[in-house]
Backbone as a chain_set.jsonl record, in Angstrom:
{"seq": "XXXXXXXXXXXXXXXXXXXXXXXXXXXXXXXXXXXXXXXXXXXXXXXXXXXXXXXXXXXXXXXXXXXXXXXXXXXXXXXXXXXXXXXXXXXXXXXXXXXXXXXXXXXXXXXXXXXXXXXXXXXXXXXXXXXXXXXXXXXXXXXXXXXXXXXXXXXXXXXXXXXXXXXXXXXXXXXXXXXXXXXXXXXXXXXXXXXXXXXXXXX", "coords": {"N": [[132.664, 1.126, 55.038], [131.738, 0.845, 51.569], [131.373, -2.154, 49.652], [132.311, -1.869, 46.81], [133.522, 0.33, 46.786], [135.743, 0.159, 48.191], [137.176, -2.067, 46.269], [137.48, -0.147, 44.255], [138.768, 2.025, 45.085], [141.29, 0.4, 45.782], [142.655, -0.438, 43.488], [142.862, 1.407, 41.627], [144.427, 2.694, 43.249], [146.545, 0.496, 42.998], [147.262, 0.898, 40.243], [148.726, 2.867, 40.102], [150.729, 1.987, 42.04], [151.605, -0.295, 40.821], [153.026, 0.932, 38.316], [154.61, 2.99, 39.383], [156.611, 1.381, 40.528], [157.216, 0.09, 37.787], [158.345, 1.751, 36.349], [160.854, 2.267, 38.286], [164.402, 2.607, 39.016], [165.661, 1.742, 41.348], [164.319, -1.216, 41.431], [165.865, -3.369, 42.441], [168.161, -4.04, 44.392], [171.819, -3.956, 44.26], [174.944, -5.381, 45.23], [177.566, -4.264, 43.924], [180.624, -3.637, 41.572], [179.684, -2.168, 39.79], [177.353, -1.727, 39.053], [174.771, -0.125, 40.815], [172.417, -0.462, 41.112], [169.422, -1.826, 39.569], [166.419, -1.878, 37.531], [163.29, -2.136, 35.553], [162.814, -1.303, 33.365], [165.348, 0.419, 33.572], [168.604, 0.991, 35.194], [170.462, 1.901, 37.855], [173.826, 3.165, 37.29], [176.918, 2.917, 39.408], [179.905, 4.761, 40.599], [183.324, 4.934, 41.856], [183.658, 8.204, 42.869], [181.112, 9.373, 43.079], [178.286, 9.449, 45.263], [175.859, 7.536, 46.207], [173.395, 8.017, 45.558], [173.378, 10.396, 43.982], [173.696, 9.106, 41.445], [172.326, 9.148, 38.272], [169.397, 7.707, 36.977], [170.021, 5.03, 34.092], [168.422, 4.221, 31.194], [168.193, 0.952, 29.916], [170.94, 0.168, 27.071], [171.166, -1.271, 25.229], [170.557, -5.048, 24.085], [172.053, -6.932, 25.307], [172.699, -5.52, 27.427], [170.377, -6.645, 29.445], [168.854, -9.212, 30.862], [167.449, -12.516, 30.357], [165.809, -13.029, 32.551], [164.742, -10.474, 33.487], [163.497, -9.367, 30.873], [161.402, -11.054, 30.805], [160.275, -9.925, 33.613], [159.531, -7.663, 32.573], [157.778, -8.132, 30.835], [155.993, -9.225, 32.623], [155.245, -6.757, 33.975], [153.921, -5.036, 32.31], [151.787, -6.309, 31.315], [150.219, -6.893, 33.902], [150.143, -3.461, 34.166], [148.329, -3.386, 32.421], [146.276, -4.786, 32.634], [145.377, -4.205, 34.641], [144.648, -1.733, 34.585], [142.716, -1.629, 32.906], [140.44, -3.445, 34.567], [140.264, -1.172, 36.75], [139.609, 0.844, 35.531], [137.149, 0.098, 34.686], [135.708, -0.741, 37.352], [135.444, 1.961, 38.033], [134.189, 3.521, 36.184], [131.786, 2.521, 36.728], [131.27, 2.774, 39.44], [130.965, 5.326, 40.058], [130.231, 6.693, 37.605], [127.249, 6.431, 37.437], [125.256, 7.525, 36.442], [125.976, 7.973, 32.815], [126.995, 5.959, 32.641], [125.739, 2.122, 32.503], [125.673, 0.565, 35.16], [127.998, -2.694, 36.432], [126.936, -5.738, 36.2], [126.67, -8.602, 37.931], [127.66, -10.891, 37.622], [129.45, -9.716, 35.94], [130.985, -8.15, 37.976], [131.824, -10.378, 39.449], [133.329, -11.064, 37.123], [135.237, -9.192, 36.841], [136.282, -9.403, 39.757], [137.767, -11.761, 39.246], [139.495, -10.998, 36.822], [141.434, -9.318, 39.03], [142.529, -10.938, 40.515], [144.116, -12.178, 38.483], [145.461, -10.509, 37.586], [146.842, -9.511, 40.147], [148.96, -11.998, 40.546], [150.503, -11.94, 37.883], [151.634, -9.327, 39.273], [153.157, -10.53, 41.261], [155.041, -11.847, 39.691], [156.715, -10.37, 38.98], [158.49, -10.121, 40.389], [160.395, -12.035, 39.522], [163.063, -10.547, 38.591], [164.938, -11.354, 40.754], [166.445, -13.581, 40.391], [167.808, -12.715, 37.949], [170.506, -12.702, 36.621], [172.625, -10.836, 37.4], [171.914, -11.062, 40.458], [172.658, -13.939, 41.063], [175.08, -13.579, 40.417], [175.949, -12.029, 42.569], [175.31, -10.161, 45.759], [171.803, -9.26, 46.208], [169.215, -7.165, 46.956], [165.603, -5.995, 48.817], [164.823, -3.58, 46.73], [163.526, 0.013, 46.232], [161.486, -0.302, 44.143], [160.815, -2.79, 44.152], [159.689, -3.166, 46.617], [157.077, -1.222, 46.275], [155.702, -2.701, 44.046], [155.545, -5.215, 45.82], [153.683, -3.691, 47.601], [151.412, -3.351, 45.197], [151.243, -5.477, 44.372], [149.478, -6.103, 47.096], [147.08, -4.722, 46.931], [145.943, -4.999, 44.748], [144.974, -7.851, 45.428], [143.382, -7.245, 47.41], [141.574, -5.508, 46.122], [140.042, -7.115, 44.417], [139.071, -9.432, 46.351], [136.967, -7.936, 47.594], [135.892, -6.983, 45.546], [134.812, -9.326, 44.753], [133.487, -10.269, 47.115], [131.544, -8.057, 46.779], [130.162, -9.311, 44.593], [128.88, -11.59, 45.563], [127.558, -10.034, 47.599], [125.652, -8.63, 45.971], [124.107, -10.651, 44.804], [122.746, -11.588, 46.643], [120.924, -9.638, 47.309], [119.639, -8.973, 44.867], [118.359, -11.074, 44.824], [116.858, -11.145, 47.351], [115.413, -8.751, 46.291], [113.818, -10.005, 44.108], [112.087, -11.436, 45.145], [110.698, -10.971, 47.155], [108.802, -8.949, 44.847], [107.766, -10.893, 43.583], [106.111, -11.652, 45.189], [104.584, -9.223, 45.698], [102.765, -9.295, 43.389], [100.878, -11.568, 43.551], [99.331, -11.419, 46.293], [97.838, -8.866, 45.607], [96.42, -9.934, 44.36], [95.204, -12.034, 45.782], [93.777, -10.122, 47.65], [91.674, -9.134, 45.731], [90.544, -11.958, 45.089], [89.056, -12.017, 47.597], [88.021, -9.731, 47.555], [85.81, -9.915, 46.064], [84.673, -12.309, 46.662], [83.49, -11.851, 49.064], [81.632, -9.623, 48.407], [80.283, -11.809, 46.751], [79.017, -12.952, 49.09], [77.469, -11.211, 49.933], [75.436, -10.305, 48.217]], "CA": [[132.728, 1.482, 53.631], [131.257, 0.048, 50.569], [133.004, -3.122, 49.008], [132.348, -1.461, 45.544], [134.242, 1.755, 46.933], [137.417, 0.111, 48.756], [137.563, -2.33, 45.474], [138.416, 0.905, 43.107], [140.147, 2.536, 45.52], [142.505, -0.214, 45.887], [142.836, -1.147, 41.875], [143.225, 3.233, 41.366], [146.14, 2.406, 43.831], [147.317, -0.435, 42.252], [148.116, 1.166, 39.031], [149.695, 4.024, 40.379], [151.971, 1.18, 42.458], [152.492, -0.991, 39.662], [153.161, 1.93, 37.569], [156.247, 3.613, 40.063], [157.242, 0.072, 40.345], [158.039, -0.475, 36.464], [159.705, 2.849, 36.34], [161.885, 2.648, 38.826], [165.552, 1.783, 38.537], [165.576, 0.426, 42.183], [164.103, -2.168, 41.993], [166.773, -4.473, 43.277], [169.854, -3.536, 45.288], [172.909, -4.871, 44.417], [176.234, -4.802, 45.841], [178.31, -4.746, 42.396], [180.937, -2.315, 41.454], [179.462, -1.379, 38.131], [175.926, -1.068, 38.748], [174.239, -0.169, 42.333], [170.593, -1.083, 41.399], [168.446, -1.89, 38.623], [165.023, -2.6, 37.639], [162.748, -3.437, 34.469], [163.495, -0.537, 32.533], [166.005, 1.747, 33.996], [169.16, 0.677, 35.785], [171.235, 2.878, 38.05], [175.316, 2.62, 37.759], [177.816, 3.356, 40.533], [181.224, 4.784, 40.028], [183.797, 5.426, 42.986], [183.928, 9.401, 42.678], [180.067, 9.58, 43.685], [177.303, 9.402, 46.185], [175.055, 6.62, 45.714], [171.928, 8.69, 45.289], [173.72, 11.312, 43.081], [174.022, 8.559, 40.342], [171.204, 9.264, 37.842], [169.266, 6.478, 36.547], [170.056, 5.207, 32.695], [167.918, 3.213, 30.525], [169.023, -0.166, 28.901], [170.801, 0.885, 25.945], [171.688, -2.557, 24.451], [169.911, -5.927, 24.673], [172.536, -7.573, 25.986], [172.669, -5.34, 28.688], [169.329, -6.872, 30.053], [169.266, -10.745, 31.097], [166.233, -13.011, 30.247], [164.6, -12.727, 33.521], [164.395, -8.992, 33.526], [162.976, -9.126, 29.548], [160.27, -11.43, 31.281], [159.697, -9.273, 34.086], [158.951, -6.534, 32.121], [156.532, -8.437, 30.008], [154.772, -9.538, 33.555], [154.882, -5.991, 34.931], [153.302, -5.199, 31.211], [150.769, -7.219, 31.547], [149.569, -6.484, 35.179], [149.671, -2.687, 34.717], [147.423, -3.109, 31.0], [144.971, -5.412, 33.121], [145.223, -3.814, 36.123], [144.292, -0.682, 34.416], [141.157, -2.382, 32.325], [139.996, -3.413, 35.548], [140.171, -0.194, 37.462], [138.644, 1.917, 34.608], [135.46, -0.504, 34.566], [135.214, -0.328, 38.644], [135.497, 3.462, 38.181], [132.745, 3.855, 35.455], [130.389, 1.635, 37.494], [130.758, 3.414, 40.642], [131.608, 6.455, 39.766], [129.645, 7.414, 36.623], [126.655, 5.094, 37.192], [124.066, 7.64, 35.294], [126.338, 7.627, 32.309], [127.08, 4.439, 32.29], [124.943, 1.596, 33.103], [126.786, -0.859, 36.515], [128.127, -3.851, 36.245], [126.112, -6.703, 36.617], [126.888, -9.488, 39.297], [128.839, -12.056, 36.545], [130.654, -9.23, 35.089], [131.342, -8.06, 39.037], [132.905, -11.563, 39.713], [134.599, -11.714, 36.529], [136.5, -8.139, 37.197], [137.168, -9.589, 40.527], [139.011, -12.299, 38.698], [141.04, -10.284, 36.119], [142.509, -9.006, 39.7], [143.702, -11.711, 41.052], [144.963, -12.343, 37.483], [147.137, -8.793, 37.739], [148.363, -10.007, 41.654], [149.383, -13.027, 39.773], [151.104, -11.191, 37.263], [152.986, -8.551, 39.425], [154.03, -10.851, 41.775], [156.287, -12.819, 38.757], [157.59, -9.317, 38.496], [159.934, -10.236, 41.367], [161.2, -12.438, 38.92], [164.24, -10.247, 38.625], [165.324, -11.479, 41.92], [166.622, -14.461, 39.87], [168.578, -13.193, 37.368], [172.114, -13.072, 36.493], [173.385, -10.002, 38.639], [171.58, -11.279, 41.682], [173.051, -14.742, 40.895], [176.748, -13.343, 41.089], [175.981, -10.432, 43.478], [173.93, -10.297, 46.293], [170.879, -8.661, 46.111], [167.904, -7.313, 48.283], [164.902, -5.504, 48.145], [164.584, -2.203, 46.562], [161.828, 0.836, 46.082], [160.694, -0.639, 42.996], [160.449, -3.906, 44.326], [158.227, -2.837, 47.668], [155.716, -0.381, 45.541], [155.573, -3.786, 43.375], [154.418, -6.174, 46.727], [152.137, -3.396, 48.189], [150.843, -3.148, 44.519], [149.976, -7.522, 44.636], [148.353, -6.518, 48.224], [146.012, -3.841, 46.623], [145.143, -6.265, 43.908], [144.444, -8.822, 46.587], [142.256, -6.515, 48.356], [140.521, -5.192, 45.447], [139.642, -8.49, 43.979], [138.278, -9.742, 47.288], [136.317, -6.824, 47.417], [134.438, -7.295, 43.95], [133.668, -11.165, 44.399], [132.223, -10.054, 47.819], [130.483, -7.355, 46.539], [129.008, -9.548, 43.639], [127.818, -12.652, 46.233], [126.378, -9.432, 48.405], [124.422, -7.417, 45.218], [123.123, -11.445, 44.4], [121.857, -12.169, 47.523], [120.361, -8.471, 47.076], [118.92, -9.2, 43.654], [117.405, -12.376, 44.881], [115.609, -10.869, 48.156], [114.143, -7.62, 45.68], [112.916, -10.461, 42.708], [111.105, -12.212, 46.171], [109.455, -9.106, 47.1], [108.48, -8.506, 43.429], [106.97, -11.485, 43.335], [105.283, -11.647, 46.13], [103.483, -8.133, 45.609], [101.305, -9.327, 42.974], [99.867, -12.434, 44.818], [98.717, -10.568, 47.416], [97.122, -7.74, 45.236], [95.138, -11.157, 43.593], [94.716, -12.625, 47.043], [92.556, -9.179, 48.232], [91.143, -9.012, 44.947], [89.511, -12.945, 45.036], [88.669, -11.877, 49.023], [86.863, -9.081, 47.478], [85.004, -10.705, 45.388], [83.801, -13.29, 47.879], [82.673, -11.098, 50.107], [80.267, -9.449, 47.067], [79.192, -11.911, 46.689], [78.333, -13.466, 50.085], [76.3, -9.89, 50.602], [74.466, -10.471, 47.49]], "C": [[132.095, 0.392, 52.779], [132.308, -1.124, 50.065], [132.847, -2.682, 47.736], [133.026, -0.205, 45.467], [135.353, 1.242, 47.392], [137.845, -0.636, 47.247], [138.025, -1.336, 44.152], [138.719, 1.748, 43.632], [141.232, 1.939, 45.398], [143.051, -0.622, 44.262], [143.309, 0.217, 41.897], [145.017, 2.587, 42.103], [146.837, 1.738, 43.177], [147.523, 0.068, 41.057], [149.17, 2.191, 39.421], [151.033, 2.944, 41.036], [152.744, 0.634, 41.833], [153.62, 0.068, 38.154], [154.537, 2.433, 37.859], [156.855, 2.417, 40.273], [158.106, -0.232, 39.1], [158.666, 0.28, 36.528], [160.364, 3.052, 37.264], [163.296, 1.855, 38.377], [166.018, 0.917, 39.557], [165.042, -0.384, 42.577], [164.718, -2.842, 42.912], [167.935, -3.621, 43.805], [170.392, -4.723, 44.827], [174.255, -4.538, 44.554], [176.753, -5.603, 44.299], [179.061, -3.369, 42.617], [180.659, -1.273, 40.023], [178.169, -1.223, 38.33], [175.269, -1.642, 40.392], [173.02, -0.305, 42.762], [170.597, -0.924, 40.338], [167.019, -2.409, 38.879], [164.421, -2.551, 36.304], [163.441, -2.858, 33.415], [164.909, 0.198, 32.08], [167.0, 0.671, 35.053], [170.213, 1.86, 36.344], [172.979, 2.123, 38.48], [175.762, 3.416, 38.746], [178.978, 3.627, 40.171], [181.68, 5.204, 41.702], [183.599, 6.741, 43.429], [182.397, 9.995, 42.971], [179.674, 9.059, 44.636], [176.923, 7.98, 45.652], [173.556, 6.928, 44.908], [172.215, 9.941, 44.491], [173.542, 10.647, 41.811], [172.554, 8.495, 39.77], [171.07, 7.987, 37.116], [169.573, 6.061, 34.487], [168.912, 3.9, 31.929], [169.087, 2.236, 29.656], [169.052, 0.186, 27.663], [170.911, -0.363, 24.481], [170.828, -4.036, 24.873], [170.428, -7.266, 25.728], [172.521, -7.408, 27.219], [171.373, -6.06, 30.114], [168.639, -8.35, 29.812], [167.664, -11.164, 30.172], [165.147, -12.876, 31.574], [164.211, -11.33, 33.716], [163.812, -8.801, 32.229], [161.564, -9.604, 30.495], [159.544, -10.727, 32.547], [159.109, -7.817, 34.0], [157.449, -7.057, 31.138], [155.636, -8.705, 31.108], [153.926, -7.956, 33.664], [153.79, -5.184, 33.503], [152.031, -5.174, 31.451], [149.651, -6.603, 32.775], [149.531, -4.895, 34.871], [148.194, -2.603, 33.174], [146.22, -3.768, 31.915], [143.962, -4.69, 33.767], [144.446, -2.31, 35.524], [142.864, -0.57, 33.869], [140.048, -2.207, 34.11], [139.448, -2.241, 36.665], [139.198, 0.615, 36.609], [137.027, 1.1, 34.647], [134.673, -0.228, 36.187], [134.438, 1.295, 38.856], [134.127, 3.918, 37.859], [131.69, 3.261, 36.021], [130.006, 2.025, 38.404], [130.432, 4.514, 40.653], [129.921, 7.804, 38.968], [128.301, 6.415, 36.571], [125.596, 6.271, 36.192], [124.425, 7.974, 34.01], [126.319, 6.61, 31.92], [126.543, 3.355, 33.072], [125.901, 0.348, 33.664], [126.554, -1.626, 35.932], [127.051, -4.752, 36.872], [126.768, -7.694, 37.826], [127.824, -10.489, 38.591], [129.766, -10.734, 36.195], [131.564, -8.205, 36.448], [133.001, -8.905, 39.305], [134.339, -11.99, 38.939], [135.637, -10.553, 36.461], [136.935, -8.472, 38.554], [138.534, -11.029, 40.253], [140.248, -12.423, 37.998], [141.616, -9.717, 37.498], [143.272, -9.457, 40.944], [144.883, -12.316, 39.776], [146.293, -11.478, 37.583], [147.718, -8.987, 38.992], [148.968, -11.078, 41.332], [151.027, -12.381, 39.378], [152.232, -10.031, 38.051], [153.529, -9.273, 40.413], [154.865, -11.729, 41.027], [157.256, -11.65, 38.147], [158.688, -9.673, 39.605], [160.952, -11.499, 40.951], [162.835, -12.005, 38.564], [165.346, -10.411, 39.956], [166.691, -12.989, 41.435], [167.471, -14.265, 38.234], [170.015, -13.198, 37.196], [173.164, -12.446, 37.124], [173.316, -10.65, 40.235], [172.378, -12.731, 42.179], [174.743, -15.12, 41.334], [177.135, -12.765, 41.709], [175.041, -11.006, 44.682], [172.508, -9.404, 46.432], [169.822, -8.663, 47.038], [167.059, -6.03, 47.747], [164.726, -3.855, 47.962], [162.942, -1.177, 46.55], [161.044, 0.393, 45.221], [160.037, -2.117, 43.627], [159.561, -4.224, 45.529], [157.049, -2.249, 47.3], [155.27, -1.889, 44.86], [154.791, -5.191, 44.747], [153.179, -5.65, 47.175], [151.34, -3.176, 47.133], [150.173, -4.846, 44.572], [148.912, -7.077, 45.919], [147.188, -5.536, 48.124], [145.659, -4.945, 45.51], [144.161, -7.428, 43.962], [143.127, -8.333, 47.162], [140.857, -6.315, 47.316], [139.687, -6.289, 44.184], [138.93, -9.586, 44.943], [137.198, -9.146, 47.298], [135.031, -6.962, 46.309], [133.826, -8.422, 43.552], [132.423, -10.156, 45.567], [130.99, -9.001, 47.355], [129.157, -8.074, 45.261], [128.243, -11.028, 44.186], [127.02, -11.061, 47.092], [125.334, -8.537, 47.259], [123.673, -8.98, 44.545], [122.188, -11.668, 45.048], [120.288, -10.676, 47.511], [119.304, -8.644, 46.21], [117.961, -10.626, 44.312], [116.714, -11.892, 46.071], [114.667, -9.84, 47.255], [113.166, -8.846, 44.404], [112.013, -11.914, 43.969], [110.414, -11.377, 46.043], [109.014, -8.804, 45.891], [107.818, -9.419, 42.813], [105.912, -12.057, 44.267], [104.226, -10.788, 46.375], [101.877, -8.534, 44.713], [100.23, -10.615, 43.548], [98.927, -11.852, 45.448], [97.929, -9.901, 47.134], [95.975, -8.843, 44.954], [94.752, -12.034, 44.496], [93.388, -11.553, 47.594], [91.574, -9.02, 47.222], [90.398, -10.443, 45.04], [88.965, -12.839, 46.607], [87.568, -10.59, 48.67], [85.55, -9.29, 47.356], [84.151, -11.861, 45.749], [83.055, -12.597, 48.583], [81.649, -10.007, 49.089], [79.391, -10.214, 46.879], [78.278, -12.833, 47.935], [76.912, -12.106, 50.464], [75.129, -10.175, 48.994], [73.564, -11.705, 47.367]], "O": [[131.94, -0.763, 53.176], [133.539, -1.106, 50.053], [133.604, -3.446, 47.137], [133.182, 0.376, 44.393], [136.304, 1.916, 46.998], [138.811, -0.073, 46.733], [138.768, -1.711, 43.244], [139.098, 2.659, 42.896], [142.22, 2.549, 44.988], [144.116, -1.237, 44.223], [144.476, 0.226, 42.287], [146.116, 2.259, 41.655], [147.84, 2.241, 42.67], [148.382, -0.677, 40.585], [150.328, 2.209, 39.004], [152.174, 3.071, 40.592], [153.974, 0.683, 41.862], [154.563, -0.229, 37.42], [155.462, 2.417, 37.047], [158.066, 2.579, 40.121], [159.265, -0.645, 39.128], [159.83, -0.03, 36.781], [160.688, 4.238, 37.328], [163.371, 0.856, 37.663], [166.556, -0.171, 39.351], [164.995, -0.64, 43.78], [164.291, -2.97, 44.059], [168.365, -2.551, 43.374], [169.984, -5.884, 44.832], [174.721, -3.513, 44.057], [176.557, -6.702, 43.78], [178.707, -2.401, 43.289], [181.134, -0.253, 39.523], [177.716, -0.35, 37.589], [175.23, -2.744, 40.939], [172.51, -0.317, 43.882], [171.385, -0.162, 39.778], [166.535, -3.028, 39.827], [165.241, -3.089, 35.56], [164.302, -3.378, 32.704], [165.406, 0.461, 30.985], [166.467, -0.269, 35.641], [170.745, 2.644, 35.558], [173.341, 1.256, 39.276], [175.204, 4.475, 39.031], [179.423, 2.84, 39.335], [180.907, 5.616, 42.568], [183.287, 6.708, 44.619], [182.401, 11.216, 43.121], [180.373, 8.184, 45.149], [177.583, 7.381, 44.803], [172.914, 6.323, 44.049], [171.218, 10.633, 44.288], [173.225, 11.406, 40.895], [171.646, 7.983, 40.425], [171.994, 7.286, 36.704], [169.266, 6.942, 33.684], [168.837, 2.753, 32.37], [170.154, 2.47, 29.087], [168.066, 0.478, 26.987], [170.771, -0.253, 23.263], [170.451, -4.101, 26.043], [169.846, -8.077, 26.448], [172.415, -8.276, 28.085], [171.51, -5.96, 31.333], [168.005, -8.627, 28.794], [166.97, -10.37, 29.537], [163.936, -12.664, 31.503], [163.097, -11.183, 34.22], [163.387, -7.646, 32.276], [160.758, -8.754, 30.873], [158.324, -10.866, 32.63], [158.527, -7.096, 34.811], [156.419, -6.428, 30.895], [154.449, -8.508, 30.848], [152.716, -7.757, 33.55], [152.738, -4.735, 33.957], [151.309, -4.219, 31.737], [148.579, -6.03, 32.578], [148.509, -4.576, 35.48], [147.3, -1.757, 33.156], [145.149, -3.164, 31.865], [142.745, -4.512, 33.723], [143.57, -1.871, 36.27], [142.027, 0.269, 34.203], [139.325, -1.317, 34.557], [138.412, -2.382, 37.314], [138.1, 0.98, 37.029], [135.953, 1.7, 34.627], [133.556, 0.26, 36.353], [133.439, 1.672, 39.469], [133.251, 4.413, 38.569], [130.572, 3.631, 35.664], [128.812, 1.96, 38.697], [129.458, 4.804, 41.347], [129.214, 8.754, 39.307], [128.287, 5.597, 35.652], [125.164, 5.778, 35.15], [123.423, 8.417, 33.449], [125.705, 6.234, 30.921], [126.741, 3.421, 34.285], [126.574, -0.477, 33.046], [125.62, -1.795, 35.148], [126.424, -4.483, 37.897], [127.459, -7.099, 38.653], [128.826, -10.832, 39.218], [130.978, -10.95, 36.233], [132.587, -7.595, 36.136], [134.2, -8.629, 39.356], [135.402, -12.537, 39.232], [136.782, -10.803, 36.086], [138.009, -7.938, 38.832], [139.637, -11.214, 40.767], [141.275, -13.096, 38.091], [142.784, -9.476, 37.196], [144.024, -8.986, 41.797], [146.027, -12.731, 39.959], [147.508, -11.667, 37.633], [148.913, -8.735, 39.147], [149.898, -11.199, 42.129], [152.091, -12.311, 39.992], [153.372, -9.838, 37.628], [154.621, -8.792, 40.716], [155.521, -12.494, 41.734], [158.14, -11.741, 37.296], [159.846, -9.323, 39.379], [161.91, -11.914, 41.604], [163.702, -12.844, 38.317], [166.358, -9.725, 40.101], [167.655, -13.242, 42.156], [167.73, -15.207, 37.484], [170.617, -13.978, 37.934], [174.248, -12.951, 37.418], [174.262, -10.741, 41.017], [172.728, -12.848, 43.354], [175.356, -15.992, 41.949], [178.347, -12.598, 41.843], [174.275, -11.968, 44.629], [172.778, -8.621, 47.342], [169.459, -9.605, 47.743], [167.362, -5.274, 46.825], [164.534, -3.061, 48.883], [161.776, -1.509, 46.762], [159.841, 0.605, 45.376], [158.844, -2.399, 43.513], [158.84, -5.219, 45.588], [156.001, -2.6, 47.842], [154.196, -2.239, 45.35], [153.783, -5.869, 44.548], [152.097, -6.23, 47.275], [150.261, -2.738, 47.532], [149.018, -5.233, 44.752], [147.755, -7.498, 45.923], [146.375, -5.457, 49.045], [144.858, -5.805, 45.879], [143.232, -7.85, 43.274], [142.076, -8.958, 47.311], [139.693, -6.686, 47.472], [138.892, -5.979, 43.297], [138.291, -10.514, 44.447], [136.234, -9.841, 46.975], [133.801, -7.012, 46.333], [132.961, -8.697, 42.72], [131.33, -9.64, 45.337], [129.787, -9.161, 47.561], [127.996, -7.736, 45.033], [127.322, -11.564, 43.57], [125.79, -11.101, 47.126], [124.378, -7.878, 47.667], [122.717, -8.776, 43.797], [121.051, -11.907, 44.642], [119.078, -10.843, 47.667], [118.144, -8.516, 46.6], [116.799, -10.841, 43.966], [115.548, -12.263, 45.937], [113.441, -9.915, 47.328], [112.065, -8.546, 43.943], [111.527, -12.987, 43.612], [109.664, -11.014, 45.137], [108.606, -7.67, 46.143], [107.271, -9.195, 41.733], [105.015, -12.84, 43.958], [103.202, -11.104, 46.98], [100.69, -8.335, 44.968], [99.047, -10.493, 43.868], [97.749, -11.823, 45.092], [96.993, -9.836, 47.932], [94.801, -8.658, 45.274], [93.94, -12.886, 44.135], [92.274, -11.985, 47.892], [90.462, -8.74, 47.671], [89.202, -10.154, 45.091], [88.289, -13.835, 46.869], [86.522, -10.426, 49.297], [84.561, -9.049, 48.049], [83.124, -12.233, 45.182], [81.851, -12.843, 48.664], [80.609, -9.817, 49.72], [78.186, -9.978, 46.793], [77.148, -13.287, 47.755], [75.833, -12.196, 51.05], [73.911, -10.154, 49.176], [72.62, -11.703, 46.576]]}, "num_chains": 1, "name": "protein.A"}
């Protein structure tokens, strides 16, 4: 495969990951008797008289309800899916729609493969909620939100590898076609003063 085709496959992925990631409510597991997971947005409570998976999820209705490290891991996960989404939409239009819109160049390649190590940055400080104040007095481990959220860093990873290599392999590219391109006319002005010799050796 192309590295300009797995890099916006894997970014496409990565929003959709980071995406079911923020909205979920399990992120985290935690053994508590008042609340049996949360995550950035959405936390799900537990009561005796249910299931575990019957209990529908509720959003934070109060600010108290929702520590400082979970405020900040919503501003990461924020962050990474607004980037992450920049990023993907430019891959898209470049590969995608190239006679629309005219491809990225080889700098502006490198520097979308750097906004996405910026966004694997970014969602991995989303596991910042691992750290705060439930997990602290509870124990905690990892939930659905919080696995869509690592394999969303290892599509980030991927597709940020992906778009350097592809912009050292379309330089080395650009620099063998502007050889060849300068090498054609030489040559045409090499047979052309060989003509011209030989004219006038016959004359």
């Amino acid at each position: 495969m192309r590295p300009w085709f797995i890099a916006m496959a894997l970014s496409l992925l990565g929003v959709i990951l980071s995406t079911t990631s923020t909205a979920s409510c399990d992120f985290v597991k935690i053994d508590s008797h008042y609340v049996a997971a949360f995550g950035i947005n959405r936390y799900r409570p537990t009561t005796d008289d249910t299931w575990f998976f019957e209990n529908k999820c509720e959003f934070y209705s109060a600010d108290e309800e929702r520590d400082e490290m979970t405020s900040y891991g919503r501003y990461f996960a924020l962050g990474a899916i607004l980037l992450g989404l920049v990023c993907a939409i430019m891959t898209t239009l470049s590969c995608v729609c190239c006679c629309c819109v005219y491809p990225m160049s080889r700098r502006q390649w490198k520097f979308c493969g750097a906004g996405l190590a910026a966004v694997a940055f970014l969602q991995a400080l989303t596991l910042i909620l691992f750290l705060s104040e439930k997990c602290s007095e509870n124990e905690c481990s990892f939930g659905n939100g919080s696995i869509c959220a690592v394999l969303a860093m290892a599509c980030w990873i991927g597709a940020g590898a992906q778009a350097y290599f592809y912009s050292e392999e379309n330089s080395k590219n650009t620099v063998e076609a502007l050889r060849k391109s300068r090498s054609k006319p030489r040559s045409r002005l090499g047979s052309r003063d060989t003509a011209t010799s030989d004219d006038d050796v016959s004359l």
